[in-house]
N, C-alpha and C positions, 0 to 999 in steps of 0.2 A: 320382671315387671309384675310387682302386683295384680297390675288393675284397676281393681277396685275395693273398694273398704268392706272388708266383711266378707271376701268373696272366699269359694271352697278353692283344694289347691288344684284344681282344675283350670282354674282360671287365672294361673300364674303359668306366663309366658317368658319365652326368652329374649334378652333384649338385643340389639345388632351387634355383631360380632361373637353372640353367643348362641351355642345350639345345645338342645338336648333330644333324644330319642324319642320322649312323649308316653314313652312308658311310665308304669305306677313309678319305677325309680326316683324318674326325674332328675336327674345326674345332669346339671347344666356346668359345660364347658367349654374352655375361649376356643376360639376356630385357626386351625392351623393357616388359612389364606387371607390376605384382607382384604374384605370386602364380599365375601364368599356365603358367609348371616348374616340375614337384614332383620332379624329376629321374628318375632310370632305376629300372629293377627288376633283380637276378639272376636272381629266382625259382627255387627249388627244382627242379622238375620241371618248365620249359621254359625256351628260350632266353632267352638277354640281352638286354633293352629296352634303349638307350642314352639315354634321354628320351622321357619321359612330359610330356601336358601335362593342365591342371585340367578337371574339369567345365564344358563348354560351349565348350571353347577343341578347333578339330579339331588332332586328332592327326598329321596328314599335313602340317596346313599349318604354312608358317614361321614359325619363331620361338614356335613357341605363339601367333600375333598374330592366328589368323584365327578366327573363329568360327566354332561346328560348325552344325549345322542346328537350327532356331529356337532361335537366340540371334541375340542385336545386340549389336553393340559400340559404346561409349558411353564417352568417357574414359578407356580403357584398359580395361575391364570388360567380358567378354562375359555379355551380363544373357540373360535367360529371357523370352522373347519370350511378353507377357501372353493371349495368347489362341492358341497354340501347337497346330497341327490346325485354328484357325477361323479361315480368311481373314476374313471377314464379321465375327465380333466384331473382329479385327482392325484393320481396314479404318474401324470406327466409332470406337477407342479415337484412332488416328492423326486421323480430321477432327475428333475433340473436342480433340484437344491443338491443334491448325492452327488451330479455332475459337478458343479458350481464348486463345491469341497475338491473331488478325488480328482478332478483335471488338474487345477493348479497344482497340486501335489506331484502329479504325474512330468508335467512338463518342469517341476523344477527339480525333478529326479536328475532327469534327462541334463537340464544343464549341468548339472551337479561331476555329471559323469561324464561329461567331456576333458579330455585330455591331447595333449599338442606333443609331437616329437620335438629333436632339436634342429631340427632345420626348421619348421616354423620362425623359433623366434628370433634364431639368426637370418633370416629372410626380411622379419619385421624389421629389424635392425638397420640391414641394408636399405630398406625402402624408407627409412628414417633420412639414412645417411646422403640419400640420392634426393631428399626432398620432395615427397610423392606431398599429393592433396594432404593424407591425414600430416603430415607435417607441419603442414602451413596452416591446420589448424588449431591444433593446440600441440606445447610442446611436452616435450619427455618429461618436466617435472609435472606439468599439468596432470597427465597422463598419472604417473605416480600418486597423485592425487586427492583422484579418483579415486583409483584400486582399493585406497585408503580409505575412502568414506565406505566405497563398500564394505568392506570385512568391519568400520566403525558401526553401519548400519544395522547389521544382524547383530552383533551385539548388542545394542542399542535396542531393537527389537524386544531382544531375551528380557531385556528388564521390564520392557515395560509392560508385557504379554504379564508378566509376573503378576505385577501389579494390579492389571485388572483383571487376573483369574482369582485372588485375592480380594479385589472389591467387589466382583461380580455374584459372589454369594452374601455378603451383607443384607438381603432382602431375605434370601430362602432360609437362611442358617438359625436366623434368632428372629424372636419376634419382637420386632418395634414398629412403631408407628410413622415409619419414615415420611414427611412431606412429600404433596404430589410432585413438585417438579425435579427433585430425585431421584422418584420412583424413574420416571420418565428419563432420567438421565442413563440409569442403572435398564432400562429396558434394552439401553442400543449396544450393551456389552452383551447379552445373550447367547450372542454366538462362538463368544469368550469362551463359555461352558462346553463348546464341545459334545454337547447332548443331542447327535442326530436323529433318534427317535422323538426328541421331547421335540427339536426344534422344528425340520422336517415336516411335522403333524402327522406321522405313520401310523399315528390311532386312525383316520379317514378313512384310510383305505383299509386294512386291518388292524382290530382290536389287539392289542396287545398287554403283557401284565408284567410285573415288575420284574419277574424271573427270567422274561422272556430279556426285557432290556440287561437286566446284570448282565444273564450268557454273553448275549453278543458284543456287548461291553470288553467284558473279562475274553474273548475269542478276537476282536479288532487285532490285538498288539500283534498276535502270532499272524492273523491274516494278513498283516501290515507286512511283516517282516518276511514274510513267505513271497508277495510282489516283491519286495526291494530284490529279496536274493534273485528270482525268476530275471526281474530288470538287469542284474548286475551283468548275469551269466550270458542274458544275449547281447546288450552292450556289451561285453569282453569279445565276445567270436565278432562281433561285428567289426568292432576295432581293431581287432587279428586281420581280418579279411580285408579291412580296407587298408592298414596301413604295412602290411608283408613282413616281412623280414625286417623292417624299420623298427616294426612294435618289439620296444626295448624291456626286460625286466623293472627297472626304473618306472617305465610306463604304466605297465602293472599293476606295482605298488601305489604308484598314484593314483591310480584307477579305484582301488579296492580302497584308499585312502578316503579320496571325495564319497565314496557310497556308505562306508560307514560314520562320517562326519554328518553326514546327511539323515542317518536312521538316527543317529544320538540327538540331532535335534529335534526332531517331528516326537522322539521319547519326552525328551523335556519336556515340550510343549504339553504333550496328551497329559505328561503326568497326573496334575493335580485330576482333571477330570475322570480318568479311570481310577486314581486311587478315592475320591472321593465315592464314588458307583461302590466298591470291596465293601466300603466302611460302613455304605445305608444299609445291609443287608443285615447287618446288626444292630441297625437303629428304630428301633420299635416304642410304640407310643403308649400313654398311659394307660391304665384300665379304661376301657371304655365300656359298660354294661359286662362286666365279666369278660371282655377279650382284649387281647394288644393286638394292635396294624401294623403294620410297615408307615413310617412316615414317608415316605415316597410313594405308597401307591396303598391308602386307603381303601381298597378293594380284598387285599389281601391281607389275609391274617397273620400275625405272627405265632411260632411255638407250636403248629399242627403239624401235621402228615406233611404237608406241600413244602413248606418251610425246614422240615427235620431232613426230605428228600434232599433237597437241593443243597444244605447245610454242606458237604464236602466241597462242592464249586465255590462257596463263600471265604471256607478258611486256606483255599488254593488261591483266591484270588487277593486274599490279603497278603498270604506269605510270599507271591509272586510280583506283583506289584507295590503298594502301599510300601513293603519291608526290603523288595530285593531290589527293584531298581534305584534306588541308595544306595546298596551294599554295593551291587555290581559297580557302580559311578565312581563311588569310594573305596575300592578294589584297584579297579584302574591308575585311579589317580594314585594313592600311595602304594603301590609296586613300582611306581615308576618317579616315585619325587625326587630320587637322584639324577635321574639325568630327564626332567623337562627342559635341558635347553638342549637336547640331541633334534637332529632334524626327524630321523626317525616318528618320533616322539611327538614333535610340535608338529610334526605334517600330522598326524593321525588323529590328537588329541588335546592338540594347540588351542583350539577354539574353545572348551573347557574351563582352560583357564589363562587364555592372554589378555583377559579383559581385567584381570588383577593380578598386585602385589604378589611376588614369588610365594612368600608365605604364607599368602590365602591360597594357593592352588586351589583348597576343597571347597571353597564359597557356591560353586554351585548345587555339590550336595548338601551343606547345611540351606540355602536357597529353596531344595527340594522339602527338606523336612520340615521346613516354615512352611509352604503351601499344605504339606500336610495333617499339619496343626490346625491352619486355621481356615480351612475348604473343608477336611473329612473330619478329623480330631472331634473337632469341637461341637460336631453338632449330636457328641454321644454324653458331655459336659451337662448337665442339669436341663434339658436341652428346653429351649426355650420358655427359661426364667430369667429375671435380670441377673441373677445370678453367673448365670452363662455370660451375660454380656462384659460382668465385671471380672473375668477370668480373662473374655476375651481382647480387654482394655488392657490389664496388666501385662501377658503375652505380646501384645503390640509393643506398650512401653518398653518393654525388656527385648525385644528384636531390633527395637527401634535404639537404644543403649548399646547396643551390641555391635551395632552396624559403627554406629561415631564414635567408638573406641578403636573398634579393627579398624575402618577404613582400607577396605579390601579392594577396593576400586584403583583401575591407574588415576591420576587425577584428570580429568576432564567432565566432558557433558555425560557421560555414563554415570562416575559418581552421584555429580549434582542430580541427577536423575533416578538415582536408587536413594536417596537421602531423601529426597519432595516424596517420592514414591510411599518410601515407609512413612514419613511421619502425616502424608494424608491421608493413610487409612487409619492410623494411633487415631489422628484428630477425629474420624468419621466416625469413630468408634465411639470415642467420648462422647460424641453428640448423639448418638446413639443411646448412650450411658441417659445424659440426661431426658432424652425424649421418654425413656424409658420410665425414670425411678423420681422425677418430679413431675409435680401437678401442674397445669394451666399451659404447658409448656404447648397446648395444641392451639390456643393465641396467638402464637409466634412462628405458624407455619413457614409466613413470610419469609422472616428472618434466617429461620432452622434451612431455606431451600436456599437462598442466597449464599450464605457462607459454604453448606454443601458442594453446591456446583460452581460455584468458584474456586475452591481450594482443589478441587479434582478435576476441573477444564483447565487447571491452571499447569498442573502436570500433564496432562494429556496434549495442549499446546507447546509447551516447552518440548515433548518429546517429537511431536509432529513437524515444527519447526528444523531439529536436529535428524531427521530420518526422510521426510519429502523431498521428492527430488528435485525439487527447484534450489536444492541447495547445490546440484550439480552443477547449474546455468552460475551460479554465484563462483563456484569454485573457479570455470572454465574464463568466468568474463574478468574475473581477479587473477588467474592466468596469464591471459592477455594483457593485462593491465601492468603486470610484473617483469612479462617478458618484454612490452614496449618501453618501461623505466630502466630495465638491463642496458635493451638497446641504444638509448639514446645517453644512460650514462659511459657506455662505453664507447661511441664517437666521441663523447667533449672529454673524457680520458687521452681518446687519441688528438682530437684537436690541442687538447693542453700540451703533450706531448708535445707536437710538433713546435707550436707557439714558441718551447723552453728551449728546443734544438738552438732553434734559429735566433730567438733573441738572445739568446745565450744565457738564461737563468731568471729566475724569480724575482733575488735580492736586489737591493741596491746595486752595490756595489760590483753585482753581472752586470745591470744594463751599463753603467758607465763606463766599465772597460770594454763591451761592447762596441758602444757609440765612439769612444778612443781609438776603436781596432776599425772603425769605419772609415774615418776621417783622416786617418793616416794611409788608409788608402789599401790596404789588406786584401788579397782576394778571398769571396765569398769560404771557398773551400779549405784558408787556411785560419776561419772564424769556425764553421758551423763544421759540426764531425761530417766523416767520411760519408756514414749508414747513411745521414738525413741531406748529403748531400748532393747526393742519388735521387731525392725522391722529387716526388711535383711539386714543389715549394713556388708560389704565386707571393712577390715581391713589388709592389712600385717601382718605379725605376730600375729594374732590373734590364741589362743589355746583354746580348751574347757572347762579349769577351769576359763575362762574370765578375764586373764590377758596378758599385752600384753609383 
């Protein structure tokens, strides 16, 4: 912004979304957050601001990217740190969200790692066969059912976690100018990311810097897996101790089976998030006055002392994560693609791949390196230029190609669920695309939030729909509905039945030799068979010398 006509370049400011240092340089460039430059002041009666940044964002620091004093930044957003003056409330808000995380986690270890001898479910059996309560309330196919939405459920799950660890950086990753009520949509997946420093607000209570998050980043997996072993090992002695000499080798194996089914998915899950953490450590932003930043944590510089230091943890954490948890995944899987259908085998590593086609087994490690693509990948790609965007459109098209030709999927609501999946993020993207690389398109905010949040609430309903548990109350009462149509087709089964005994057939030309064999005077038992005439047969005129 000029200014004004004829003015020295003093009096040329930055305009909103644009910052510069203020130096003789005067190097003005776009701001990695939006809304984060509200550009410069003239001001009447004192000097020229050259750049200004927003409430909570400090004004010294670059880029407008750092935050002031209690704020945390969080997705680009420097938010208002909830208890601001009180370390102590603080301090509790942070181990309630820490709780809120590692409980669940903990207690579905715990279910994970229960195991039944065989007398259990020969017991259930019996108390089936004697008609207890749970009997009479839903029956054994019911029952089967169930079991089935569940193992459908976590599947079902996996895709769509996918999906929104995938849309959930479409904000941070490239720069567009998404519409507010997208933004807004895209805020409530947040915790999608997995970033419990970012999210948490652990700047409140202590400051911390980008090195410090990578560590403990790149340290989770191992402390993860250090609890599960700890968990396994005293559930094992526990399950010794309680169930004796019963606790079968069999038992064991199932034991050790559920706890490693259990660590391969919480790896899924983390994946994208910790491989994307490896990948910022080498994403470093343009010159800015003679230095490059970290684009994650404009505070720190790239290519110094601190950065060359810590340079070993970065290329451990790429080679261990980013590259190896693929390789391990896709290790497992083809070592063993002959025999996926051994019990062995599908008890351990079933879950892998029984949600497709035999010969997609590997679909969840190609799965894996889509999230890596377009989570960490891509944001080392020309990085926030349209450029990047239309690299990131093609990649979409061509994953999204790739899926409706494999068809990796059993067919059901999982498919149709990974087909909506991928082609709303293509479509998100494009829109993207255009918000990006045409003009006036900021007219049509409207329009751009509409289509947005519709094409992505529309999968996020389908899948919610297919995974709530009110689909259980539906199964159980369709259940009941089924078992009472059984029931009552099988009395007019036997009613019919009887009906044919005794009239002596269907056709014609049964009832009339019937009515023949009547009037001639015939006793009852040498018309109607022996079996049926035995049974409680309720006649008119029937008398107890057995004629009618």
């Amino acid at each position: 912004d000029c200014g004004k006509k004829d003015g020295t370049w003093d009096d040329v400011i930055a305009k909103k979304e644009w910052w510069t240092s203020g130096t003789r340089k005067d190097t003005f460039l776009k701001c990695p957050y939006r809304n984060a430059c509200i550009g410069g002041d003239f001001g009447p009666n004192i000097s020229t601001i050259k750049s200004r940044c927003a409430l909570g964002y400090n004004q010294t620091g670059t880029f407008c990217a750092v935050c002031a004093k209690h704020y945390y930044l969080s997705s680009g957003l420097c938010l208002k740190c909830p208890a601001a003056g009180d370390p102590e409330t603080g301090a509790f808000l942070v181990f309630l969200y820490y709780a809120a995380f590692f409980v669940p986690l903990f207690l579905m270890l715990l279910n994970q790692m229960r195991v039944k001898t065989t007398e259990h479910y020969w017991m259930a059996m019996r108390d089936e066969a004697a008609h207890k309560k749970r009997k009479k309330k839903m029956d054994r196919k019911t029952v089967k059912k169930i079991r089935l939405f569940v193992g459908f459920v976590k599947t079902t799950l996996k895709t769509f976690v996918t999906y929104l660890q995938i849309l959930s950086v479409t904000n941070t990753a490239f720069r567009i100018d998404w519409p507010p009520g997208f933004l807004n949509f895209l805020s409530v997946l947040i915790p999608i990311q997995f970033d419990l420093f970012a999210i948490s607000g652990m700047a409140c209570i202590r400051p911390y810097s980008f090195y410090d998050s990578h560590q403990f980043t790149m340290a989770a997996p191992i402390v993860l897996a250090f609890l599960i072993f700890v968990t396994y090992q005293i559930g094992l002695r526990c399950h010794k101790r309680h169930y004796g000499e019963h606790f079968t080798k069999g038992m064991g194996t199932s034991y050790g089976n559920h706890v490693i089914q259990f660590a391969m998915w919480v790896t899924i899950i983390l994946y994208p998030t910790i491989s994307s953490r490896a990948i910022q450590y080498f994403n470093c932003s343009e010159d800015i006055d003679g230095r490059h930043y970290l684009v994650s944590d404009y505070s720190e510089a790239c290519y110094d002392e601190k950065w060359e230091a810590n340079l070993v943890f970065g290329v451990l954490g790429v080679l261990a994560y980013p590259l190896g948890i693929p390789a391990f995944f896709g290790w497992s899987l083809w070592s063993r693609r002959h025999r996926l259908d051994e019990t062995d085998v599908a008890h351990r590593y079933g879950f892998l791949y029984e949600m497709y086609r035999r010969e997609n087994y590997w679909w969840d490690v190609y799965e894996m390196l889509q999230k890596l693509f377009l989570t960490g990948v891509i944001v080392l790609i020309f990085p926030k230029s349209e450029l990047q965007v239309v690299i990131a459109v093609l990649a979409d098209l061509c994953f999204l190609m790739n899926l409706l030709i494999q068809k990796p999927h059993v067919a059901g609501p999982t498919r149709n669920l990974a087909m909506m999946g991928n082609m709303a993020i293509t479509m998100t993207m494009y829109c993207g695309l255009v918000l990006t690389s045409v003009k006036g398109t900021e007219e049509h905010q409207l329009l751009f939030d509409f289509v947005l949040v519709l094409m992505n609430g529309t999968v996020a309903a389908y899948a919610g729909y297919h995974v709530l548990p009110c689909r259980i109350c539906h199964i159980m009462s369709k259940g009941k509905r089924e078992a009472e149509a059984e029931r009552k087709a099988a009395e007019a089964e036997e009613a019919h039945a009887k009906r044919k005994s005794i009239v002596g057939g269907e056709s014609e030309t049964e009832r009339t030799a019937f009515v023949a064999n009547v009037i001639s005077g015939k006793r009852l038992t040498e018309i109607v068979p022996a079996s049926s005439a035995h049974e409680d047969v309720s006649l008119p005129g029937k008398h107890d010398d057995g004629f009618v």
